[in-house]
C-alpha positions as CSV (number, residue, x, y, z in Angstrom):
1,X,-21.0,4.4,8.1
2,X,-19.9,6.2,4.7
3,X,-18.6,4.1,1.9
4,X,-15.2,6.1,2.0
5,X,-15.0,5.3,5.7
6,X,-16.1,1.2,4.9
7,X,-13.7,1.0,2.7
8,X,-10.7,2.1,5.3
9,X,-11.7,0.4,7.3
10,X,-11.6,-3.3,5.0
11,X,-8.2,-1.5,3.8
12,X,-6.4,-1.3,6.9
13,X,-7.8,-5.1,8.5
14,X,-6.7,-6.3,5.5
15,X,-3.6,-4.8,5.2
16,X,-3.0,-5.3,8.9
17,X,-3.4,-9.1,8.4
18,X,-1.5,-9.5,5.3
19,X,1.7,-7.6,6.1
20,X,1.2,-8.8,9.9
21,X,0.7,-5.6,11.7
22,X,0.4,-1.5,11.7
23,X,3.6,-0.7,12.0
24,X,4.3,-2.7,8.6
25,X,1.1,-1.1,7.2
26,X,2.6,2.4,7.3
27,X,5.6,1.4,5.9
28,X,3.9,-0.6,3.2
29,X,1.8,2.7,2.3
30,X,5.3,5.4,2.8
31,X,7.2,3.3,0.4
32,X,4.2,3.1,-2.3
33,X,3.7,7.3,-2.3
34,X,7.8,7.5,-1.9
35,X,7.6,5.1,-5.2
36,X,5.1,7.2,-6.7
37,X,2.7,4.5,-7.0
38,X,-0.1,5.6,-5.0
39,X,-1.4,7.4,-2.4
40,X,-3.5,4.7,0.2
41,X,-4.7,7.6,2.5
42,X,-6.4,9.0,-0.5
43,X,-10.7,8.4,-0.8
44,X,-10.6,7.7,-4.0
45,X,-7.0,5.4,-4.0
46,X,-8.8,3.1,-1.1
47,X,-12.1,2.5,-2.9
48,X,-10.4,1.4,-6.0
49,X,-7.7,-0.7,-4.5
50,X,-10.6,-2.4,-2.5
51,X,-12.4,-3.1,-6.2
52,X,-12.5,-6.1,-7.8
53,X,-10.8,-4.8,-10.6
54,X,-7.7,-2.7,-8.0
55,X,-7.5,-5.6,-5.6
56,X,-5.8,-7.7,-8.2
57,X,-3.2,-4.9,-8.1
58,X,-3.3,-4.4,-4.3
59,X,-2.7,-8.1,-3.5
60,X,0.1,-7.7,-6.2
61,X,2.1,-5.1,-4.0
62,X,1.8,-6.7,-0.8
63,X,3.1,-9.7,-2.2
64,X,6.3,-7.5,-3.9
65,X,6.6,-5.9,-0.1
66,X,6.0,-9.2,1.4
67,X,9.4,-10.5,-0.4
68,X,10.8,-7.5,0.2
69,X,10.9,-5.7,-3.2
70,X,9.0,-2.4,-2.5
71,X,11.4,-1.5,0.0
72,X,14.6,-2.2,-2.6
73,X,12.8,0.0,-5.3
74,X,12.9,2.7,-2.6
75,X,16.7,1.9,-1.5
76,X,17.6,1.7,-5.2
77,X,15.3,5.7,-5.9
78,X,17.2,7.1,-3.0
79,X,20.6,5.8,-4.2
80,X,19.6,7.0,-7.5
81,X,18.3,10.4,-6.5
82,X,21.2,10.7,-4.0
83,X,19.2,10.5,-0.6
């Protein structure tokens, strides 16, 4: 197994778990590239969020998603922008 793939494949178990579930995966990941924060289907975006030094920041936005704030930054951009 490649590193790239290994770490995938620890980022989506462990997003699955913490966000309870896929279809809350995909959201969590649209609303971060719709925010401009990141890209999570990216190599390179995957092996540092799974870093020591990127989980701190990882675990950081699923908590903000969690309560629910990711998804009022996008409502707020789209308001903003005129979506």
């Amino acid at each position: 197994m490649s590193t790239t793939s290994s770490h995938n494949d620890k980022l989506v178990r462990f997003l699955i778990k913490e966000l309870d579930g896929a279809s809350n995966v995909k959201k969590f990941s649209n609303d971060l590239k719709a925010l401009g924060i990141c890209d999570l289907s990216k190599s390179n975006t995957q092996q540092y969020v799974m870093s020591k030094e990127g989980a701190v920041y990882l675990f950081t936005l699923v908590t903000h998603y969690n309560f629910g704030l990711l998804n009022k930054l996008v409502e707020i951009q789209d308001k903003i922008k005129g979506n």
